[in-house]
C-alpha positions in Angstrom: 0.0 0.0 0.0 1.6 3.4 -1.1 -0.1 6.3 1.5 -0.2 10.1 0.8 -0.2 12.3 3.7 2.3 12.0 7.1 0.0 12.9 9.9 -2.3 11.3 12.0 -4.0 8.7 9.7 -1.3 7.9 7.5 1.0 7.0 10.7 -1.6 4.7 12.0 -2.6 2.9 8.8 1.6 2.6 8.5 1.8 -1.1 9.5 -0.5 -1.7 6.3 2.1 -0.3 3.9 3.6 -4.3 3.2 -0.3 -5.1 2.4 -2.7 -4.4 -0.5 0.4 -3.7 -3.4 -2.0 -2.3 -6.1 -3.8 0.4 -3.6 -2.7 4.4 -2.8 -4.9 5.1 0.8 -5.1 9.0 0.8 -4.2 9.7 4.3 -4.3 13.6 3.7 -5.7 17.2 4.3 -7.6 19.0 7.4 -8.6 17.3 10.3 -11.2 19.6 11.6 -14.5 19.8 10.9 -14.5 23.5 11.7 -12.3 24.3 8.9 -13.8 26.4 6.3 -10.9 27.9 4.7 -11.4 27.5 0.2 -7.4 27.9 0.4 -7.2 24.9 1.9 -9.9 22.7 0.3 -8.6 24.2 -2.9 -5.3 22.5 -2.3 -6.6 19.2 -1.2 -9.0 18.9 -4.1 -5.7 19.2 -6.6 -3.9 17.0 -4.5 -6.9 14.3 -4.8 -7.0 15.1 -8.4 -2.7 14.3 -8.9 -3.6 11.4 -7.2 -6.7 10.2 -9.2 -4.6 10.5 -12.1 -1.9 8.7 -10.9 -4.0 5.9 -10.0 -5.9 5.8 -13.0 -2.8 5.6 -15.0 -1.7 2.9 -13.1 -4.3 0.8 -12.1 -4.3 1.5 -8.6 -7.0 1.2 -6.5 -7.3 4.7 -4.5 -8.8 4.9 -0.5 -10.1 8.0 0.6 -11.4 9.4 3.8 -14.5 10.8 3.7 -16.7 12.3 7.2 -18.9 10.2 8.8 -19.3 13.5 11.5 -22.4 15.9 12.1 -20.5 18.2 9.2 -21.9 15.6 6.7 -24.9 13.6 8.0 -26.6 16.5 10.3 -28.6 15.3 13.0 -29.5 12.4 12.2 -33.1 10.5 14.4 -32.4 7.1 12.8 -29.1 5.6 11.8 -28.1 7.4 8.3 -26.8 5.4 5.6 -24.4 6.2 3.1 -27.2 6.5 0.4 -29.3 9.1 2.5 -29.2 12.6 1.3 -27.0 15.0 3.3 -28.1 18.2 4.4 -25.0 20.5 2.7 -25.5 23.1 5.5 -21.9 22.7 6.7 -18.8 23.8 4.7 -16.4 21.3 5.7 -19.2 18.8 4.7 -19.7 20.3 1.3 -16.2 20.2 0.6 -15.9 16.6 1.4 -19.1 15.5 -0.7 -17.3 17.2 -3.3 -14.5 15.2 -2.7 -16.2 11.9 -3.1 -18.2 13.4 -6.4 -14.5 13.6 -7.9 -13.7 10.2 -6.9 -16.9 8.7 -8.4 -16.6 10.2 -11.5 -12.6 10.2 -12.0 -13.5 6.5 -14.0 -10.8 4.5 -11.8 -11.0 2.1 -9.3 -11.9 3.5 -5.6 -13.4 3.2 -2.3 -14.6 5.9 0.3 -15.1 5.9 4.0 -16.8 8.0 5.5 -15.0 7.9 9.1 -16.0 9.2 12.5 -14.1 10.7 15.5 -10.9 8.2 15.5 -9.3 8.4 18.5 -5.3 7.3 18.9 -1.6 8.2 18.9 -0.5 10.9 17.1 -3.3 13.2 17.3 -2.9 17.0 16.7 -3.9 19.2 19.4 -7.4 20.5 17.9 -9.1 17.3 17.5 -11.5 16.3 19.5 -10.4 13.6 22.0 -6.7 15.2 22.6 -8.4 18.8 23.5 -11.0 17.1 26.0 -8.3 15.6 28.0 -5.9 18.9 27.7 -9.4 20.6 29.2 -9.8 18.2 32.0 -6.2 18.1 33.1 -6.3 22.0 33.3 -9.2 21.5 35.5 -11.8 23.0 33.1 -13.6 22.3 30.5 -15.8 24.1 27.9 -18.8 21.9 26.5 -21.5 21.7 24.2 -24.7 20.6 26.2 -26.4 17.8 24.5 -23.5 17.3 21.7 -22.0 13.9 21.4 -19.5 12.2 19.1 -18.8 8.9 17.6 -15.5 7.8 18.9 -13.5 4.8 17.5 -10.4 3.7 18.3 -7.9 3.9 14.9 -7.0 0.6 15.4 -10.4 -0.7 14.5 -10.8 1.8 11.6 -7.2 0.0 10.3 -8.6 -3.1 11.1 -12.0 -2.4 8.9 -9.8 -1.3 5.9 -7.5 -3.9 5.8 -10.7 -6.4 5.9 -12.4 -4.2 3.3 -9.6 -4.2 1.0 -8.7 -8.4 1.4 -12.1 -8.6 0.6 -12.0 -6.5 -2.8 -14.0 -4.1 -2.0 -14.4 -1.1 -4.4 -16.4 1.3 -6.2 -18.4 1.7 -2.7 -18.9 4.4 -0.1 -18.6 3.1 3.5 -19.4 4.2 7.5 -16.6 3.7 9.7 -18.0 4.4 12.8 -19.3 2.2 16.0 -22.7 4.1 15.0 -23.7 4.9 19.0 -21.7 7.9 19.6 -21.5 9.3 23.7 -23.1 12.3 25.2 -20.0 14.6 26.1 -20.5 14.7 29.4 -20.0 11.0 29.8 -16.5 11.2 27.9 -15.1 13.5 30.5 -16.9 12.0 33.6 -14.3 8.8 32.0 -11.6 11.5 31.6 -11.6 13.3 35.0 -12.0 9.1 36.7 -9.0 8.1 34.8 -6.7 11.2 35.6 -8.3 11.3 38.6 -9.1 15.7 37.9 -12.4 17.3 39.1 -12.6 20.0 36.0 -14.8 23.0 36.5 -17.3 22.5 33.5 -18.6 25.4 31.8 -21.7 24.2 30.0 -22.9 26.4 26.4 -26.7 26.2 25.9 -27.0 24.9 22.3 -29.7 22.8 20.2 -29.1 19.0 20.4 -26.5 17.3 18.3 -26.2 14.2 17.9 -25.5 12.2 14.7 -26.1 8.3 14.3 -24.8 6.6 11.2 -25.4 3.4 10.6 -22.9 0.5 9.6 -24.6 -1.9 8.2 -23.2 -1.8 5.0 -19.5 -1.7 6.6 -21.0 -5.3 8.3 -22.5 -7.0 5.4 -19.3 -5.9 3.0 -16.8 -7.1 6.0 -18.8 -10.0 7.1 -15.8 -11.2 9.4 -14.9 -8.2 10.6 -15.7 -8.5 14.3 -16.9 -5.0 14.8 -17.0 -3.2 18.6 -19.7 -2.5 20.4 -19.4 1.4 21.8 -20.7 0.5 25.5 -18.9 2.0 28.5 -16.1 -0.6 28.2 -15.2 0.5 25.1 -15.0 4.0 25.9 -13.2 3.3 29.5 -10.3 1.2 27.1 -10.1 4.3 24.6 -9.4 6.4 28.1 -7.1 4.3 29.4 -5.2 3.4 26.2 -4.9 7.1 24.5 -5.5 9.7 27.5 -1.7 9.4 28.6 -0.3 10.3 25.5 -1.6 13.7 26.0 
């Protein structure tokens, strides 16, 4: 596997690189949903393009990351598909639909997943997960009443590509995401247990969010992928295993 890109994603989908010879996994571009800068979706639209072509010349499968986040889905009240319309409110969500319309239409060969909130090593200071437990350990934390995110631990989203891509799966659009994401409020009760902090919690009045995607398509395309379930557990290992490291 050839991968563009040297941050977060790329470095965890690294132990892949001796798999999948005739696939490029894009592994590139902003990691914030609150990005809304054309200079910069500019740039990562000719990057995808180089790499289309590239691909396509050579008969190269290409993986892209797509948003499986609020930015593209909206608030959802039943599991959303990857077939469901998406509201196009958000910019960062426009800009990534527009994404996938390039790779649908650039004639190669190609698959798209449409990730959540991955949570692991390497993560840059803005994303979600590393700035909650920055907040908690200075002892408070700004939240979002009734927001909550899909978390899922990066090792699973490697583990769902490399079963996706064994399995020769292609010209498809896919969820990678547990698909029951946590209130906020229950990811930093787990934080402030774990570093054992009391953080003064400022809570902002704002409408419900909550998106819920659903991944039953990722299932019945991986049928031996043994998938997590997002309980308590789960989220208490994510704590434990990633909190440290920032």
């Amino acid at each position: 596997m050839e991968i563009v890109g040297r941050g977060f994603l790329a470095a965890n989908f690294a132990p892949l690189r001796d798999r999948h010879p005739r696939v490029t996994l894009v592994a590139a571009g902003p990691s914030s949903t609150r990005i809304a800068d054309h200079g910069i979706f500019a740039r990562e639209k000719a990057m995808l393009r180089d790499v289309l072509d590239d691909c396509r010349s050579r008969d190269r499968t290409v993986v892209v990351f797509s948003s499986a986040s609020h930015a593209v889905y909206g608030d959802t009240a039943h599991p959303a598909a990857e077939a469901d319309p998406c509201p196009l409110g958000d910019p960062f969500g426009r800009h990534k639909l527009e994404m996938e319309s390039m790779v649908t239409a650039g004639g190669g060969r190609w698959l798209i997943l449409r990730l959540s909130h991955a949570v692991g090593a390497g993560q840059r200071e803005h994303q979600f997960f590393p700035s909650m437990v920055r907040a908690v350990r200075a002892g408070r934390v700004r939240m979002y009443r009734d927001c909550h995110r899909d978390l899922l631990d990066v090792a699973d989203a490697v583990r769902a590509v490399d079963v996706l891509l064994t399995a020769g799966v292609e010209k498809e659009t896919v969820n990678v995401a547990t698909g029951a994401p946590y209130p906020v409020e229950v990811v930093v009760d787990h934080l402030e247990r774990h570093l054992a902090v009391r953080a003064a919690r400022e809570v902002v009045d704002t409408p419900p969010s909550r998106t819920l995607v659903s991944t039953a398509k990722l299932r019945r395309l991986a049928p031996g992928l043994d998938w997590p379930v997002a309980d308590e557990a789960y989220l208490d290992r994510l704590v434990r295993d990633y909190a440290p490291l920032y």
